[in-house]
N, C-alpha and C positions, 0 to 999 in steps of 0.2 A: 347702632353698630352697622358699621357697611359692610360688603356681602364678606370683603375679603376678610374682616373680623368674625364672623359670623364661622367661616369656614376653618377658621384658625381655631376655635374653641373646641371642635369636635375632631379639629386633624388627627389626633395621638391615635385616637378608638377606632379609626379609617387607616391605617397604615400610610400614615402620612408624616412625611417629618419634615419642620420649614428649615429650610435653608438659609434664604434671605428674602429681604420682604423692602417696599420702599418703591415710590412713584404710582401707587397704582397697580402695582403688580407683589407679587409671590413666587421666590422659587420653591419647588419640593421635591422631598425623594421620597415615590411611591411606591412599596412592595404588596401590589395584591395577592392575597391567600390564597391559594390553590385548593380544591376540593379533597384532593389525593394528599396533599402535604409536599409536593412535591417541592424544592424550591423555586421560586421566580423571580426574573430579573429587577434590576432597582428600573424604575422609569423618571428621569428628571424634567420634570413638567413645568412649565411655566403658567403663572394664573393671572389673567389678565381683568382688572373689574372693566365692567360694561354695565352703564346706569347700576340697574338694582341684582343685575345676575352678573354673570363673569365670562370670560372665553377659555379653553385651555387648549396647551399644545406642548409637544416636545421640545426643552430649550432649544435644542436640535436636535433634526430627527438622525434618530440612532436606530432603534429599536426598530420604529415603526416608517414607513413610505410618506415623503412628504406630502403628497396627496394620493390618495387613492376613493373614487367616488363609493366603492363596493365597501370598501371597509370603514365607510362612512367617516371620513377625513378630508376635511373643506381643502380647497385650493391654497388658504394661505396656512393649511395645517392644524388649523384648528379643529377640535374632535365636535362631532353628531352629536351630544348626548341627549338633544330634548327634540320632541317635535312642537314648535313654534306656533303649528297653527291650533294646538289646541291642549297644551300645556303650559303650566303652569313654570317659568322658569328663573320668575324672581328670588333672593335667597334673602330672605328678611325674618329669620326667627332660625330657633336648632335644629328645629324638626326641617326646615328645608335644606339646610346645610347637611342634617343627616342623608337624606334624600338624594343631594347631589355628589357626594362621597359616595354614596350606595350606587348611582349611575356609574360615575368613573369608575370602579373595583371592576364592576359587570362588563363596560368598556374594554377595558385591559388584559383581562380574561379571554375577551371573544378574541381582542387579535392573537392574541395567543392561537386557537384552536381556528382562525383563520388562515393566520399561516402555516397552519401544520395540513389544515383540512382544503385550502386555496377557493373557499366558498364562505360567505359569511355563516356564520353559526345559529344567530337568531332569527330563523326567518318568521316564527309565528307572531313577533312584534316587531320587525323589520320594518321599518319607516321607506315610503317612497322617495327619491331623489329629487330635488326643487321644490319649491311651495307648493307649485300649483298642480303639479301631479298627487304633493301628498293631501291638499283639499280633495281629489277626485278620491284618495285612496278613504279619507274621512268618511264619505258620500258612501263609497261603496260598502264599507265596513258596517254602515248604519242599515243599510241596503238586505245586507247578508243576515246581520243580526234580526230583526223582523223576520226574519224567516225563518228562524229555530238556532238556537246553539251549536249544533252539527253542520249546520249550514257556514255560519260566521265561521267551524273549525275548518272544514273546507279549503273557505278563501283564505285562511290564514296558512295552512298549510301547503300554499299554492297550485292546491287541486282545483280549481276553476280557472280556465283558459276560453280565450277568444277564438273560437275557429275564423283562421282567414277564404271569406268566399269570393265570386267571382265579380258580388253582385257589390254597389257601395252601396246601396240604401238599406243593405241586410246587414247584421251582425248574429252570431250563434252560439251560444256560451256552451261549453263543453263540460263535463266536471269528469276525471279522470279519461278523459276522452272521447266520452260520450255526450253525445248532444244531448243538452236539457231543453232549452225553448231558443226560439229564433225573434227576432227584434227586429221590424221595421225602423230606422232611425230617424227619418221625416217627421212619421207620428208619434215616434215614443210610444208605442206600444208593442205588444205580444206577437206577433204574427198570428197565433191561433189560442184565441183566448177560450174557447171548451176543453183543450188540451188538459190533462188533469194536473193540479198545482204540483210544485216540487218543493215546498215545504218539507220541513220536516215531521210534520204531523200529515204526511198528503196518503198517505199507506192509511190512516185511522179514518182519515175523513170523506177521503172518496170525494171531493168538490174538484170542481176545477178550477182553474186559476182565476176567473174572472167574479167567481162566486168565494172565494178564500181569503177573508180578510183584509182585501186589497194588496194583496200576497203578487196579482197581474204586474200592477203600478210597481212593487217593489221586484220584481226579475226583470222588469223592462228598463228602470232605472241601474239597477244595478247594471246591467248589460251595460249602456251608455256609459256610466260612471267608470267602470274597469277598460272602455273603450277609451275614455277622458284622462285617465290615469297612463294607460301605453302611451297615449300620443305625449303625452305633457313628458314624460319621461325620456322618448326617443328625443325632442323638442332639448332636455336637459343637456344630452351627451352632445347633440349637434350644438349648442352653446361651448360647452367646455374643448371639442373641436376647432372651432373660431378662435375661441382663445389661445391654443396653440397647445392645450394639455396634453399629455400623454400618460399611454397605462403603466405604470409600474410593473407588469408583468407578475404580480403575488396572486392574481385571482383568475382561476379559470372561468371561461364565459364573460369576461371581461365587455361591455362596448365600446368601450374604448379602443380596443385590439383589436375589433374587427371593422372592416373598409366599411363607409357609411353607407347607411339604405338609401338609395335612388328613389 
């Protein structure tokens, strides 16, 4: 079965109804459930197969902004739903067809509370913008997790930031505002590695970061990797700039909206 068969068997139980179908492609009329019951609007989506997954997008957009990078909608309108560098996004059996139903539904929803809230709504599995920022975001996530669960929630919940210093061969990762350690970027390391770790177990163990696990290695990468991740991402918008893109105006904090960083 090919993908777009694949996603036709399970359409009924996805709130999904085919329209018409032929060349390659799928129309459909999608009504996602609301948690509330509330009703929601039809979305008519087109599905386009691509080798063994598919692409989707508004026949035309109605509903939703024909691009918008924040509510993770590609330039030619196609929806985010997978990240690429480290998912799985072939659709070759029911169970992934269930899977990719279950993305769209979740999709659909967010813009919804996107456009009500003008900030994306998922940010705890919010994918970074471009490949190559979301490899750095990979790096970083792996970075955080070695360090304790609490830590990984942290990053996920956007509480760890890069404080900007005066110095370039410094970096200093903040987490609610406060400095945790500072990162020579030359060396790839700690700037004060007796500093006591910041682990999540670092209150129980009393070591310091260079005696923890290797706990040094992973704040010093991480630092880098979150630093890897900004640049690669500022790098995104100034591409989409060139290209001549502009904001839709649906999302506050936009980069797009604001005059480039010099």
């Amino acid at each position: 079965m090919s993908s777009l068969d694949q996603l036709y068997s399970v359409a009924l139980e996805n709130h999904a109804r085919l329209l018409s179908s032929g060349d390659g492609q799928a129309i459909y009329v999608v009504n996602p459930p609301s948690a509330s019951g509330a009703p929601s609007p039809d979305f008519i989506l087109e599905i386009r197969r691509d080798g063994k997954s598919v692409t989707v997008a508004e026949q035309q957009p109605t509903l939703l902004p024909s691009f918008c990078a924040e509510r993770h909608i590609n330039p030619d309108g196609t929806f985010c739903l997978y990240w690429g560098e480290v998912e799985p996004s072939e659709i070759d059996s029911r169970e992934a067809a269930e899977i990719w139903w279950g993305r769209l539904l979740t999709f659909l929803l967010r813009q919804r509370s996107a456009a009500a809230l003008r900030r994306w709504p998922g940010k705890t599995d919010a994918r970074a913008h471009g490949s190559t920022a979301a490899r750095f975001q990979a790096m970083a996530e792996e970075n955080a997790a070695a360090l304790g669960p609490r830590f990984l929630a942290s990053l996920k919940e956007d509480r760890l930031r890069l404080a900007k210093g005066r110095r370039r061969d410094r970096a200093a990762l903040l987490k609610d505002g406060r400095r945790l350690v500072s990162v020579l970027r030359g060396e790839r390391r700690m700037m004060t590695l007796r500093q006591r770790c910041k682990c999540d177990n670092a209150d129980k163990l009393l070591l310091p970061a260079a005696a923890c696990s290797g706990h040094a290695g992973q704040l010093a990468d991480l630092v880098l990797n979150l630093d890897g991740w900004q640049r690669a991402e500022a790098d995104f918008y100034t591409l989409l700039r060139i290209g001549k893109h502009v904001c839709c105006g649906t999302m506050d904090d936009c980069p797009l909206a604001k005059p480039a960083a010099r």
